[in-house]
C-alpha positions in Angstrom: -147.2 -19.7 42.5 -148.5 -16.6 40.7 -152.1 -15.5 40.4 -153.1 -15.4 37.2 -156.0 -15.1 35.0 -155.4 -18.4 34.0 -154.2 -21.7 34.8 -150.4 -22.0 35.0 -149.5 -24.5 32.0 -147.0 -26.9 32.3 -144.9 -29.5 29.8 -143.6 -32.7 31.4 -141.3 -35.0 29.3 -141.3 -38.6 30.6 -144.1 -38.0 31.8 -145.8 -42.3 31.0 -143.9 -43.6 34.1 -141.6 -43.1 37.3 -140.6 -39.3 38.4 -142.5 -38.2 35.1 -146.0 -39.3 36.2 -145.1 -38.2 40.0 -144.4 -34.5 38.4 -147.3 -34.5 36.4 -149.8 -35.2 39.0 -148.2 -32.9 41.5 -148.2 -30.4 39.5 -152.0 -30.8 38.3 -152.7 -31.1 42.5 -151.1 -27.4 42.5 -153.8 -26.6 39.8 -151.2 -26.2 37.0 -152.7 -28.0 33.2 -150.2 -30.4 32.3 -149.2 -31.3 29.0 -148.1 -34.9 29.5 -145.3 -36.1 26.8 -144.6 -40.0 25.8 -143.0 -41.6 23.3 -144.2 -44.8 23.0 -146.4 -46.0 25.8 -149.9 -44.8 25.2 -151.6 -47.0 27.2 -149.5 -46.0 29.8 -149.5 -42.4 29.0 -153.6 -42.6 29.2 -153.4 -44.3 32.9 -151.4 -40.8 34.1 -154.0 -38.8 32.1 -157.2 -40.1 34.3 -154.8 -39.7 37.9 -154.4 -36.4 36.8 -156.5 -33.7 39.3 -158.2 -31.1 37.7 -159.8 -30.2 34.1 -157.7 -29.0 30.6 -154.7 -31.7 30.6 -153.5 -33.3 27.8 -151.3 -36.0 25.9 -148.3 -35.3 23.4 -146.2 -37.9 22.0 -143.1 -36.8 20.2 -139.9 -38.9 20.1 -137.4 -36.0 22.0 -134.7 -37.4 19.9 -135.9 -36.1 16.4 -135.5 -32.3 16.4 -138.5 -31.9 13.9 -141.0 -34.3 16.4 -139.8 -31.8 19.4 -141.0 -28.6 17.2 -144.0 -30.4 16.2 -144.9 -31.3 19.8 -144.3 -27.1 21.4 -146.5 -26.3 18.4 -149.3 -29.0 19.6 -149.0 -27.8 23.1 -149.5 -24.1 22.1 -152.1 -24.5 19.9 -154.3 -26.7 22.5 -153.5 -25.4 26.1 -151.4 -22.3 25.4 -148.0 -21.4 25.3 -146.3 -23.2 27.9 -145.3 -21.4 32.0 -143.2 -24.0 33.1 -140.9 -26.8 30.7 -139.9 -29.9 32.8 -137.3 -31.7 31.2 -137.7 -35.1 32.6 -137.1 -37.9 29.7 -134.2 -39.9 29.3 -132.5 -43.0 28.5 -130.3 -45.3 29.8 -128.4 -47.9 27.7 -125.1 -49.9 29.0 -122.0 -49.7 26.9 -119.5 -50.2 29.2 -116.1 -49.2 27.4 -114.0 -52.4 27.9 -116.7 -54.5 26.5 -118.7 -52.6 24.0 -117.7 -53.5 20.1 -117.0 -50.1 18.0 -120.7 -49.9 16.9 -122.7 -50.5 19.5 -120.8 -48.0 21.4 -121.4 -45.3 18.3 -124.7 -46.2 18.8 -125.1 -46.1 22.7 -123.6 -41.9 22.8 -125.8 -41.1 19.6 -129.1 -42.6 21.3 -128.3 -41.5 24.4 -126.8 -37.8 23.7 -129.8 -37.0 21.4 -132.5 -38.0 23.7 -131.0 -37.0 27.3 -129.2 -33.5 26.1 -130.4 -32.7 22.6 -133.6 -33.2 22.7 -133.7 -30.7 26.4 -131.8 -28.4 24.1 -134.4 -28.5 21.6 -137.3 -27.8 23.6 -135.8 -25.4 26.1 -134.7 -23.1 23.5 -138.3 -22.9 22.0 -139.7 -22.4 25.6 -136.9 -19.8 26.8 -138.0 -17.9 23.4 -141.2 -18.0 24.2 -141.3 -17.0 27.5 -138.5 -14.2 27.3 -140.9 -12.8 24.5 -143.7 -12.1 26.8 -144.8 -8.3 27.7 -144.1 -8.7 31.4 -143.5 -11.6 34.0 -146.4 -13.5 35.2 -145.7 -12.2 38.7 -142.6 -10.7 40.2 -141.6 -13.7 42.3 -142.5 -16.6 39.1 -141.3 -14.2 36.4 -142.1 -15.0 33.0 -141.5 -18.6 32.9 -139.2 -21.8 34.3 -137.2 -24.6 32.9 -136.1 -27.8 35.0 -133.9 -29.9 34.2 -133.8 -33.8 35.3 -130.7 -34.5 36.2 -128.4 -37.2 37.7 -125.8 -37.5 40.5 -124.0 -39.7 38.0 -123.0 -36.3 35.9 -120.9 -36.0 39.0 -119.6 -39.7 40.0 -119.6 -41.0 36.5 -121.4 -43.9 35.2 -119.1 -46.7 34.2 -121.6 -49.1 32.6 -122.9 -46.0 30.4 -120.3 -43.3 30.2 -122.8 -41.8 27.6 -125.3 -41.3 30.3 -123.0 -39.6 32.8 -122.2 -37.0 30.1 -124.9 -36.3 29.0 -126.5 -35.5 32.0 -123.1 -33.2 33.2 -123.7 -31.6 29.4 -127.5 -30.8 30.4 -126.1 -29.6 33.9 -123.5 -27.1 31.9 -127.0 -26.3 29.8 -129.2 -25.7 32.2 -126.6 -22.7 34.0 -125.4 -21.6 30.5 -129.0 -20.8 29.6 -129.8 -19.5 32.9 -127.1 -16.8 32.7 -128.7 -15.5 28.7 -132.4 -15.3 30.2 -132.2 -14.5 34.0 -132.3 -11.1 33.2 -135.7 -11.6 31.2 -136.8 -13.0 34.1 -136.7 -16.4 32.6 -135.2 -18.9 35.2 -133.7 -22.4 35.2 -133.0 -25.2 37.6 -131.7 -28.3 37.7 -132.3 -31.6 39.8 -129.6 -34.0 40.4 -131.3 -37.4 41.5 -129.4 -40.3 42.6 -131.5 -44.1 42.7 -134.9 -43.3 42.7 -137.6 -46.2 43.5 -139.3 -46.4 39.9 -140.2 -49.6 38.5 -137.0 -49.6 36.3 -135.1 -49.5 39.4 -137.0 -52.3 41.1 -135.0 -54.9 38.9 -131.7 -53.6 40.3 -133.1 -53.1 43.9 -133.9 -56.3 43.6 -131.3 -58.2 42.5 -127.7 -59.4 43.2 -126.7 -55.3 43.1 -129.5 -54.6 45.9 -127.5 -54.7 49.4 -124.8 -52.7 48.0 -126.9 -49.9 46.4 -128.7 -49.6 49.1 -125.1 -49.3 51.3 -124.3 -46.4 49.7 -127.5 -44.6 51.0 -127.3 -43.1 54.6 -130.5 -43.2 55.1 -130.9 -47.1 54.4 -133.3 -46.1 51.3 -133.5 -45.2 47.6 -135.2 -42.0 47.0 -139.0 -41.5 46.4 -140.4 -40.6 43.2 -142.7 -38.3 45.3 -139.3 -36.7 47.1 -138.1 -36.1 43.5 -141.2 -34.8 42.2 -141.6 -32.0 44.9 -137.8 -30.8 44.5 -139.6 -30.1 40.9 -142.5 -28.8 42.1 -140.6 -26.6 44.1 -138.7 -25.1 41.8 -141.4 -24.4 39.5 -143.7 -22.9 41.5 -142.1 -21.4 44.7 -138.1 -21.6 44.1 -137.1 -17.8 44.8 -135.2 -16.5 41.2 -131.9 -16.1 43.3 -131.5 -19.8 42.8 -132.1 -19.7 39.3 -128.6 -21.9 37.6 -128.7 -23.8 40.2 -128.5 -27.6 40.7 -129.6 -28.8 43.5 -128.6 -32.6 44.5 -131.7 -35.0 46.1 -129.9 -38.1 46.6 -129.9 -38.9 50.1 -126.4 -37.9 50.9 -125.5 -41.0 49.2 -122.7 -38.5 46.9 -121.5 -35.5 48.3 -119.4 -33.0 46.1 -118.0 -29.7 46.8 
């Protein structure tokens, strides 16, 4: 983490619930000013805001989805905590459509949702960051360089996601993002990672963990457990803070050995 005049500032999409708000306040324990993003929950969004350590934090809502809302939202950030060091891209959706039961519309609707919010909207925001941070008169430090992206990911971009194909591809499409954009601005020493989680204990997960689908998701985890929001959130941390710019393009798989790929 670079020494700087300043606090490090960061942006956190997602940041209301689950691996969001576990990013958010590790990052704010590494004394990093966290712009917390939601889109809805604002009640939520305020709980994260008091757990977060430290002074100069602050709530943006913006619905990722709406290109204009995501502009809007870099502007707010800039104008109140500064331009932003480190982008997490974190939000994301998850809607079933699965193809041999999903009428004509619903499934137009499913990969428009889904596409917008999970790749688009990444897009969106990375672009204006990558700008941003390429622009600056020299890197922060030599190891941090000017600025980092990371991507939240999914193993399903690799396994596939039969109840919500949209889902699986739109997280492969940030994956081929996140290196495509690491190639244009490594050599501004801009650098981009990606996470690839696979179940992750959140309180959306608890339903499924729960349920009829618990034993055999749990099966297909060598170590007898989901993953930990905290486990997640410090792969993050990692990479925005201390990764070493030689892994830059790079995404890196926290699922418990529960998929393997080569």
């Amino acid at each position: 983490m670079p020494t700087t005049s300043r606090p490090l500032v960061a942006i956190v999409t997602g940041a209301s619930r689950g691996i969001g708000t576990a990013i958010a306040v590790a990052l704010a324990k590494r004394g990093v000013r966290v712009a917390a993003h939601y889109h809805s929950n604002r009640s939520a969004a305020d709980a994260v805001l008091a757990r977060l350590p430290g002074t100069g934090h602050a709530l943006v809502q913006a619905d990722l989805a709406d290109p204009a809302a995501t502009f809007a939202m870099w502007d707010e950030v800039s104008g109140r905590l500064g331009t932003a060091d480190i982008v997490v891209n974190n939000a994301g959706i998850y809607v079933d459509h699965p193809p041999l039961s999903t009428d004509y519309a619903a499934w137009q609707t499913a990969w428009q949702r889904t596409l917008s919010t999970n790749l688009l909207g990444p897009a969106n925001l990375s672009l204006l960051a990558s700008q941003s941070m390429a622009g600056r008169s020299a890197p922060l430090s030599a190891a941090f360089g000017r600025g980092r992206i990371i991507n939240v990911s999914s193993r399903g971009a690799f396994r596939g996601e039969p109840e919500a194909p949209a889902y699986g591809a739109s997280k492969a499409g940030l994956n081929a993002f996140g290196q495509s954009l690491a190639r244009a601005v490594a050599a501004r020493a801009v650098y981009v990672f990606s996470i690839a989680p696979g179940w992750v204990g959140t309180e959306m997960a608890t339903a499924h963990l729960t349920g009829p689908d618990g034993p055999a998701i749990i099966a297909q985890h060598p170590l007898g457990r989901v993953n930990g929001v905290d486990e997640v959130a410090n792969a993050v941390v990692y990479c925005a803070l201390d990764a070493p710019a030689a892994m830059t393009g790079g995404v890196i798989d926290v699922n418990g050995a529960s998929y393997l790929r080569t």
